[in-house]
C-alpha positions as CSV (number, residue, x, y, z in Angstrom):
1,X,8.3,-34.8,12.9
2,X,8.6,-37.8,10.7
3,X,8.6,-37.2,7.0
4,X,5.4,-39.8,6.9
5,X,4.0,-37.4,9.5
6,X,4.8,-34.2,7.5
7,X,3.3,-35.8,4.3
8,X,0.0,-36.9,6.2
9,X,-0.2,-33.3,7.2
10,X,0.8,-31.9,4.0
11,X,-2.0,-33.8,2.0
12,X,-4.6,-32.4,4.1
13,X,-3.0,-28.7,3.8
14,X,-5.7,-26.2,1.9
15,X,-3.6,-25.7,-1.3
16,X,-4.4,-24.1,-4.0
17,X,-5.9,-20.6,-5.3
18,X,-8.9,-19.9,-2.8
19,X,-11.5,-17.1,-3.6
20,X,-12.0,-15.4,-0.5
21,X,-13.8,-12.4,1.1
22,X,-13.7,-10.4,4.6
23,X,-16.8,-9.7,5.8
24,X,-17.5,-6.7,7.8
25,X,-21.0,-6.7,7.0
26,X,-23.1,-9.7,5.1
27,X,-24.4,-7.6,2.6
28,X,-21.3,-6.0,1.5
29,X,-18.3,-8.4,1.9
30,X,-14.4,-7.5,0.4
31,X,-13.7,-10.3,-2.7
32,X,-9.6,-10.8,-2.7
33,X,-8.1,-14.5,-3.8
34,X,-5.3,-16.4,-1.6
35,X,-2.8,-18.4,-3.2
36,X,-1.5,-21.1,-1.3
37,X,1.5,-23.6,-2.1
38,X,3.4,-26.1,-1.1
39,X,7.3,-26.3,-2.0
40,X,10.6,-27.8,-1.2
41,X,10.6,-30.0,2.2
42,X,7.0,-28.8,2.3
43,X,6.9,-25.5,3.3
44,X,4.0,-23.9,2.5
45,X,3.6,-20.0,1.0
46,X,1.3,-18.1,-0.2
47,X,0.2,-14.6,-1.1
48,X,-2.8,-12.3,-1.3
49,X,-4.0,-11.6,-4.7
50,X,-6.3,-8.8,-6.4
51,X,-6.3,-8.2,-10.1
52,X,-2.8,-10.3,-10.8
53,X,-1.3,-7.8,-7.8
54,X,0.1,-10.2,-5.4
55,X,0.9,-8.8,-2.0
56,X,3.5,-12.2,-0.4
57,X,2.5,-13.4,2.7
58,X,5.9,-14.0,5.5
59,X,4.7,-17.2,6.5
60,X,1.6,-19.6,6.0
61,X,1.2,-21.8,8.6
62,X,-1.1,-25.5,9.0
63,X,-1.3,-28.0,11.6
64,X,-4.1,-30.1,10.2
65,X,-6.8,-28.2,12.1
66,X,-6.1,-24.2,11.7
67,X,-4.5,-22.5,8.5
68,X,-2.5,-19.2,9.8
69,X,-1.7,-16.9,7.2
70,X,0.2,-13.9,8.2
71,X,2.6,-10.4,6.8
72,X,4.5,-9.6,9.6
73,X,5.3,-6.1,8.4
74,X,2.3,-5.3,8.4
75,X,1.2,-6.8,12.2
76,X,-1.7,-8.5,10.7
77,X,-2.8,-12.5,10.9
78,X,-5.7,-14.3,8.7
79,X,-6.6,-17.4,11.5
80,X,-8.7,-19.9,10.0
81,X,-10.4,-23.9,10.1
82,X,-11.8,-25.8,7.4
83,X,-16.0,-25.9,7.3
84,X,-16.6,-28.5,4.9
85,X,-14.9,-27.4,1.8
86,X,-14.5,-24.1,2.6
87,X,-12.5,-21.8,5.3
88,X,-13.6,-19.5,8.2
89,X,-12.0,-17.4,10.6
90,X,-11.0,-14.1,11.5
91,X,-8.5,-11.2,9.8
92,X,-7.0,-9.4,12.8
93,X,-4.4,-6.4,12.3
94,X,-2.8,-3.4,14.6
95,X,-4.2,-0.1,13.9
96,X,-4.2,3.5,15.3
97,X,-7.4,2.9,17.9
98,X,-6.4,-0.5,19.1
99,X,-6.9,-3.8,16.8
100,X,-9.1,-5.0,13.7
101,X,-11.2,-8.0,13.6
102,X,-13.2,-8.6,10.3
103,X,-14.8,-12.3,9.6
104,X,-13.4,-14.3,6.8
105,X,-14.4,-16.6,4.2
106,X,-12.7,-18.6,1.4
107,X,-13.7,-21.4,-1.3
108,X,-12.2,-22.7,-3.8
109,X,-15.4,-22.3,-6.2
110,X,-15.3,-18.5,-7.9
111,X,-18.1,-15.8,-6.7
112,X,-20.2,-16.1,-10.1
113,X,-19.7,-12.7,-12.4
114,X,-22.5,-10.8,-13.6
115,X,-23.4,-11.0,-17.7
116,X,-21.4,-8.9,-20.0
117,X,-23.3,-5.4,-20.3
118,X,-25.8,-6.4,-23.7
119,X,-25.6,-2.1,-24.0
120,X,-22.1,-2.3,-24.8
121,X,-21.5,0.5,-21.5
122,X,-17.6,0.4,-20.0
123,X,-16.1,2.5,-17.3
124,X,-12.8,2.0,-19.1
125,X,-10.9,5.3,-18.5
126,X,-10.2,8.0,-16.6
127,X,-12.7,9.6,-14.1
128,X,-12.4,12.6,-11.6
129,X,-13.1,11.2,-8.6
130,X,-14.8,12.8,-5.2
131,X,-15.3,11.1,-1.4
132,X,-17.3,12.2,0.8
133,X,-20.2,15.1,0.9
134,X,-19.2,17.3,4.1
135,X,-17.9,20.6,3.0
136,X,-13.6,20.3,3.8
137,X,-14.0,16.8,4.5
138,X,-14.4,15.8,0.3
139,X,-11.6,13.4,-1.3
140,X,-10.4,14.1,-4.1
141,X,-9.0,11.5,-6.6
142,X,-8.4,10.3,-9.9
143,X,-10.0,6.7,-11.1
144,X,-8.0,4.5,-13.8
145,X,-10.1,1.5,-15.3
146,X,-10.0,-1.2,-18.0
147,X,-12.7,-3.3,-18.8
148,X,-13.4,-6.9,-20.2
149,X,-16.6,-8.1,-20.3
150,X,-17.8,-7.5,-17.2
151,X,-14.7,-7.9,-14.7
152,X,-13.7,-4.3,-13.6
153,X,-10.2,-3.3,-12.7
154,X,-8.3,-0.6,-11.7
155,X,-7.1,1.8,-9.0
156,X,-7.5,5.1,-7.5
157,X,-5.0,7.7,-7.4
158,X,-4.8,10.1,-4.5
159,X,-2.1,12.9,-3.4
160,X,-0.1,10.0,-1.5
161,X,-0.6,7.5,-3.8
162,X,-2.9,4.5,-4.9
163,X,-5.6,2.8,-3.7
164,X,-3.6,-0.6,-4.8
165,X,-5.5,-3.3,-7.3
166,X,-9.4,-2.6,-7.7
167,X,-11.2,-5.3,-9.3
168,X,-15.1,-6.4,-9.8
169,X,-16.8,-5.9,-12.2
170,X,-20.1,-4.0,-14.3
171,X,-23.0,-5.1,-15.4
172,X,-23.7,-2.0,-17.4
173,X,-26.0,0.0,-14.7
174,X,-24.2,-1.0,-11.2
175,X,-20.8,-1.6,-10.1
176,X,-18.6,-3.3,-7.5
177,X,-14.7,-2.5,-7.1
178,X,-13.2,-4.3,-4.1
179,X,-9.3,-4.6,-2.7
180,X,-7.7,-6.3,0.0
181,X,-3.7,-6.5,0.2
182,X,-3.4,-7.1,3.9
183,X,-4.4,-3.4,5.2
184,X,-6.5,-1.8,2.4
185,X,-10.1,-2.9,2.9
186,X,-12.1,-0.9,0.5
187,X,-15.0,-1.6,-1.1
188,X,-16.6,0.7,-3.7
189,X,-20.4,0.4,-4.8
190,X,-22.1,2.7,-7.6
191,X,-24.4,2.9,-10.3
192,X,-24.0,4.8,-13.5
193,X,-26.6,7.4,-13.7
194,X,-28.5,9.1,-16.8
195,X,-26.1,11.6,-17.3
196,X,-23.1,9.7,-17.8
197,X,-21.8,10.6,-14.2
198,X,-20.9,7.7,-11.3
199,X,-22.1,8.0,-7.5
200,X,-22.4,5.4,-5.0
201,X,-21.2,4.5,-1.1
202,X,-17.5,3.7,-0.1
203,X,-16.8,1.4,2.7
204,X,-13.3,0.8,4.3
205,X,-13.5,-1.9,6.9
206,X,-16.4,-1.3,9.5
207,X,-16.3,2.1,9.1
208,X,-19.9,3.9,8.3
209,X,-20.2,4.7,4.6
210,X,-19.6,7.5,2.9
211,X,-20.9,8.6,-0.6
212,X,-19.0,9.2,-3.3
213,X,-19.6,10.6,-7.0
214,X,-17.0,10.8,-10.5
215,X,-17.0,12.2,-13.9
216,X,-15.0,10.9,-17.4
217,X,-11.9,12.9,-17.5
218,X,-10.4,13.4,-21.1
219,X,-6.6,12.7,-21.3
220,X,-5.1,16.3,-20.7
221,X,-7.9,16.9,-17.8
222,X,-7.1,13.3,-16.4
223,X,-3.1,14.6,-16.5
224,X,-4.0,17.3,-14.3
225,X,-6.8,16.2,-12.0
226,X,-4.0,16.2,-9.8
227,X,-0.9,18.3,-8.7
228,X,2.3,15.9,-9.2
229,X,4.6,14.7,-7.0
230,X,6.5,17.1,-6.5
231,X,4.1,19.5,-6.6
232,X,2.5,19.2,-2.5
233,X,5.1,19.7,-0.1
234,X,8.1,22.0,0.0
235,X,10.4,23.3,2.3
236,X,9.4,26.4,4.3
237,X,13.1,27.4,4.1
238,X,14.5,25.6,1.3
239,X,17.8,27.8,2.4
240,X,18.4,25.3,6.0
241,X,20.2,22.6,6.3
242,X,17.3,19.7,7.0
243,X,18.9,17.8,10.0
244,X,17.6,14.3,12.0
245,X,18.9,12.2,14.6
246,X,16.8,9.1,15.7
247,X,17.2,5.9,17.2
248,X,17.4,2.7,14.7
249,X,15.7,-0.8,15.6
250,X,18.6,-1.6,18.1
251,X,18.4,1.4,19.8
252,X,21.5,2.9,18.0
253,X,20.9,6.7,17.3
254,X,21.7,7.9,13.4
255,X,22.3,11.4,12.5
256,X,22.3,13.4,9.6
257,X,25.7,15.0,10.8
258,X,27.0,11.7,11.7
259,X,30.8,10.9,9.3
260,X,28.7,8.9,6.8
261,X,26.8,11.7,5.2
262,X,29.0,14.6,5.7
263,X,29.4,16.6,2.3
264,X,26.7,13.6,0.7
265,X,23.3,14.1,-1.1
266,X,20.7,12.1,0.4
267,X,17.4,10.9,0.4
268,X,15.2,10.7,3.3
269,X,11.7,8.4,3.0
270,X,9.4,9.1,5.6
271,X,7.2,6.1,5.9
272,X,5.1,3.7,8.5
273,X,5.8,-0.3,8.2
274,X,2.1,-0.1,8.2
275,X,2.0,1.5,5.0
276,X,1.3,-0.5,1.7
277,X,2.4,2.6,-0.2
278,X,5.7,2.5,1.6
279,X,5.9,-0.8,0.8
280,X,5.6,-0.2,-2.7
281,X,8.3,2.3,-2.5
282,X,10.5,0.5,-0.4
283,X,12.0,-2.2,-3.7
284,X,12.7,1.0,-5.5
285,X,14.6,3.0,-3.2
286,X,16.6,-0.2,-2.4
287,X,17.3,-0.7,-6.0
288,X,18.5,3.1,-5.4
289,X,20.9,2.7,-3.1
290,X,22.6,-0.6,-4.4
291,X,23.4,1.4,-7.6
292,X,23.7,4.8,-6.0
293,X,24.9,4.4,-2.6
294,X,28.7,3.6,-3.8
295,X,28.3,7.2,-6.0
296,X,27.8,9.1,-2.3
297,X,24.4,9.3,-2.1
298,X,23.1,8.6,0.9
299,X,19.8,6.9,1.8
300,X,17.6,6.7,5.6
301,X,14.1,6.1,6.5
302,X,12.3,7.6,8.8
303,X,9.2,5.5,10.4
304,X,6.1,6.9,11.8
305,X,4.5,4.1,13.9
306,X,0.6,3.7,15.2
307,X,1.9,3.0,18.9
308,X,4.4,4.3,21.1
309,X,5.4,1.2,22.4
310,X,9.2,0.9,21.9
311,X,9.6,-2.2,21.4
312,X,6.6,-3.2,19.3
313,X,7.5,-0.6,17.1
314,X,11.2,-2.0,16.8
315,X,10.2,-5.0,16.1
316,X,7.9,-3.6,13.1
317,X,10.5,-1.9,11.7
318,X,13.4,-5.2,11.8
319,X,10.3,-7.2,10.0
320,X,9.9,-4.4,7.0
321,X,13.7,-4.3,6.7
322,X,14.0,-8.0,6.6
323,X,11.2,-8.2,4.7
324,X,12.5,-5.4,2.0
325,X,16.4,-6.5,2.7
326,X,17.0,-2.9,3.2
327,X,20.2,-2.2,4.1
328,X,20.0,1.7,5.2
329,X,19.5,2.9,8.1
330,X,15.4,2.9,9.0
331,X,14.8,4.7,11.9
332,X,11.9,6.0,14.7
333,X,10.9,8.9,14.3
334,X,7.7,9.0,15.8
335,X,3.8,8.3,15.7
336,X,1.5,9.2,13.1
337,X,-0.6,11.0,15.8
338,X,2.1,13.0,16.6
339,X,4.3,13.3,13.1
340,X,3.5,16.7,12.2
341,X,4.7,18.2,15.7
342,X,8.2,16.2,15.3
343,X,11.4,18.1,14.6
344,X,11.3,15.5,11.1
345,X,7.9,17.1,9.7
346,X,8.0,20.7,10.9
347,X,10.4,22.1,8.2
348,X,8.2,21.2,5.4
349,X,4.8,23.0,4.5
350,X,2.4,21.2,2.6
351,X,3.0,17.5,4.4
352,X,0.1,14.7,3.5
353,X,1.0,11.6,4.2
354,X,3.1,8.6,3.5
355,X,5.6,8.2,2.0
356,X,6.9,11.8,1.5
357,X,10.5,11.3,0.4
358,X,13.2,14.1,0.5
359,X,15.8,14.9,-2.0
360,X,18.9,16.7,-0.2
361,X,22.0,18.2,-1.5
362,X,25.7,18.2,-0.5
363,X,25.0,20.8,2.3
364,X,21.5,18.8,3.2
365,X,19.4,21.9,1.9
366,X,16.0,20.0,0.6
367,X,16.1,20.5,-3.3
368,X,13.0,18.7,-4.1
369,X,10.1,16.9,-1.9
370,X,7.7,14.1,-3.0
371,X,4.4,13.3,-1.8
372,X,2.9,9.7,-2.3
373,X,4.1,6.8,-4.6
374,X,2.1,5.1,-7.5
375,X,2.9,1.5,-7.0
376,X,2.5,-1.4,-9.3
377,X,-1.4,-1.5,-9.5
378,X,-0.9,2.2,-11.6
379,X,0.8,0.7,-14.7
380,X,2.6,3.1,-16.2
381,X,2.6,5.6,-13.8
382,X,4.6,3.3,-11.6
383,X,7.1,2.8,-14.1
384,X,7.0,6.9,-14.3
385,X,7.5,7.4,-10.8
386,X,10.5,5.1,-10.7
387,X,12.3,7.1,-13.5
388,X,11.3,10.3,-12.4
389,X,12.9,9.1,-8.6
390,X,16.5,7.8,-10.5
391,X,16.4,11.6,-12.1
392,X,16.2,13.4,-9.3
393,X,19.2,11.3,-7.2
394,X,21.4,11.7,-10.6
395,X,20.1,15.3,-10.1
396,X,21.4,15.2,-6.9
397,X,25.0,14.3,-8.2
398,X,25.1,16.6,-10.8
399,X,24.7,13.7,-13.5
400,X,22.3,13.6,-16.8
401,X,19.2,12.6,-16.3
C-alpha cells in the first residue's frame, strides 16, 4: 500500500475516545468507552476503558469499511461499520458452552448523566454485599464506592477477586453500575430503599437476572466481611511434597522434579488465559520472578482452559504469555470443567477459583495458599496484595519481610 493510500485510509479511521455500550437487551445495555489511536507509520491501538481502568486491546484493525478490535488472550473480537456517525456491530468471545454474541454500539457524543442528588445521598463506602436469593446459591461480596456528583464508581470484591472498574452513576433514589473489560459484562441496577439498605437485579451478559441486596459496612466490619487471602484454601496435607508435570504450549512437559527446581521454593499460579483476574496477577508475578528468580525461587503457571481442544488451547496460552512477556514456564493443566478432579487441585481443600496461587518451600511442601487477586480497580488493596505476595516469596527464602 502506498503511503497516499495508507493516509486516505487513515483519515477515515474512527479515532478518538468512543462511548460505547453492548447490548444484550435494549432496556438494559453495558456503558464502557473505547479509545482509539493512531501512531507511528499509522498503526492504530486502542483500549477498553471503564472508570480510567484501561484494559489494551492486541490489535485494532480498519480497512475503510469495518473497524476490528480485538484481545487475543482473551479469544474475543468487537467487529464493527460506521452508521452515520456512529458504530455497530457485534462483540463475539469463547466461553465454556460454545461462543458469545452481544450487539454493540458506540458514538462519540457521551450518554447524558443524571442531576447531582439535590438530597445530598452518596453510596460512597463500604457495603456488604449479597447475590442471588436461592438458599446455597447466595454471593457474597463486599462493595467499594466513591462518589462525585452523580458518576458512581467502584468495584466488588469477591473470594477470588474483583469485579474490575464499576462506574455509573446515582441520582439519589436509583442506581446503575456497569463494566466491560473484554469478558466481564455486568450490569448492576438498584434503588436505595427507606431503610438505608440497597436491592436491585444483576445481569451478566444474556444471562436471566438475579436480585441482589447490600448494607453500609463500618470500617472494621467492611475489614472482615471477608476471609483474606490466605484464609480459603489450604493444603489437606500440608506435610506432602505438592508435585506437577504438564505439557507447556509446545508440547514440552515441565515438572516439579525436573533439575530446575530441585531444592527451590516456588510459586505455582493456577490461572485460565480467560481470566481477567489472572490477568491482573500475571504483571506482578512477572515482576516476581525478574527480581526473585536469580535468588532460586522458582515460578510456573498452571492453565485451566474452557475447551479441550489442544491446540486452541496452546495457542491461548502463547498469546497471554506474549501478551504478559512471561518468561516462566505456563502450562496445561486442564479444563475448568474438570479442574477439581486433576492431580493439580486435588491436594488442596477449600479451592474457589482463579487465580489460586501456591507458596512452596525447598522440599515443595505448600506453606501458604492464596485465593483470588485484587487488581488495579481495588486501590489500595491492590497495592496490598502486591506487598503481601513479595512477603511471602522473601518468606519463602528465609528473608525479612
Amino acid at each position: 500500500m502506498t503511503a497516499h493510500l495508507l493516509a486516505l485510509l487513515l483519515s477515515t479511521a474512527p479515532v478518538g475516545l468512543w462511548h460505547a455500550a453492548l447490548v444484550p437487551t435494549s432496556e438494559y445495555p453495558v456503558y464502557f468507552d473505547v479509545r482509539i489511536a493512531a501512531g507511528k507509520g499509522g498503526k492504530l491501538s486502542g483500549a477498553l476503558v471503564n472508570a480510567g481502568v484501561e484494559s489494551p486491546l492486541s490489535s485494532v484493525t480498519w480497512d475503510g469499511t469495518t473497524l476490528v478490535l480485538a484481545i487475543a488472550s482473551y479469544d474475543m473480537t468487537i467487529t464493527a461499520a460506521k452508521a452515520g456517525d456512529a458504530l455497530e456491530g457485534t462483540y463475539r468471545r469463547t466461553v465454556i458452552s460454545g461462543v458469545a454474541e452481544v450487539p454493540f454500539t458506540a458514538s462519540l457524543t457521551a450518554p447524558p448523566l443524571p442531576p447531582a442528588p439535590s438530597n445530598g445521598r452518596s453510596l460512597a463506602g463500604s457495603w456488604s454485599v449479597e447475590v442471588g436469593g436461592a438458599p446455597g446459591k447466595v454471593e457474597k461480596l463486599t462493595g467499594v464506592f466513591a462518589q462525585k456528583g452523580a458518576v458512581l464508581t467502584g468495584t466488588l470484591l469477591s473470594i477470588t477477586g474483583d469485579y474490575g472498574a464499576l462506574h455509573g452513576w446515582f441520582d439519589g433514589e436509583r442506581m446503575l453500575l456497569t463494566v466491560f473489560d473484554g469478558v466481564h459484562v455486568y450490569r448492576y441496577d438498584g434503588e436505595l430503599l427507606p431503610d438505608g439498605t440497597l436491592a436491585g437485579e444483576y445481569r451478566s451478559r444474556t444471562s436471566p437476572p438475579i436480585s441482589w441486596k447490600a448494607s453500609r459496612l463500618d470500617a472494621r466490619a467492611a475489614a472482615s466481611n471477608l476471609p483474606g487471602g490466605f484464609e480459603i484454601v489450604r493444603a489437606k496435607d500440608p506435610k506432602a511434597p505438592y508435585a506437577f508435570a504438564y505439557a507447556d504450549a509446545e508440547g514440552k512437559v515441565v515438572s516439579s522434579s525436573d533439575p530446575r527446581f530441585a531444592g527451590k521454593p516456588m510459586v505455582v499460579s493456577f490461572m485460565g488465559t480467560w481470566c481477567p483476574n489472572c490477568a491482573d496477577e500475571a504483571p506482578v508475578l512477572g515482576d516476581l520472578a525478574a527480581r526473585y528468580g536469580a535468588k532460586g525461587v522458582g515460578f510456573v503457571s498452571l492453565a485451566f482452559e474452557y475447551t479441550d481442544d489442544v491446540e486452541r488451547n496452546r495457542r491461548q496460552v502463547k498469546r497471554f504469555t506474549e501478551r504478559f512477556g512471561v518468561t516462566y514456564p505456563v502450562l496445561i493443566a486442564g479444563t475448568t470443567r474438570t479442574a477439581r478432579e486433576t492431580a493439580a487441585v486435588m491436594p488442596l481443600e477449600g479451592f474457589e477459583g482463579y487465580p489460586t496461587t501456591l507458596f512452596l518451600d525447598k522440599a515443595h511442601r505448600i506453606v501458604k495458599i492464596h485465593s483470588g487477586f485484587d487488581g488495579p480497580a481495588t486501590g489500595e488493596r491492590h497495592a496490598k496484595v502486591k506487598r503481601e505476595f513479595e512477603a511471602a516469596v522473601k518468606g519463602l527464602l528465609g528473608t525479612p519481610d
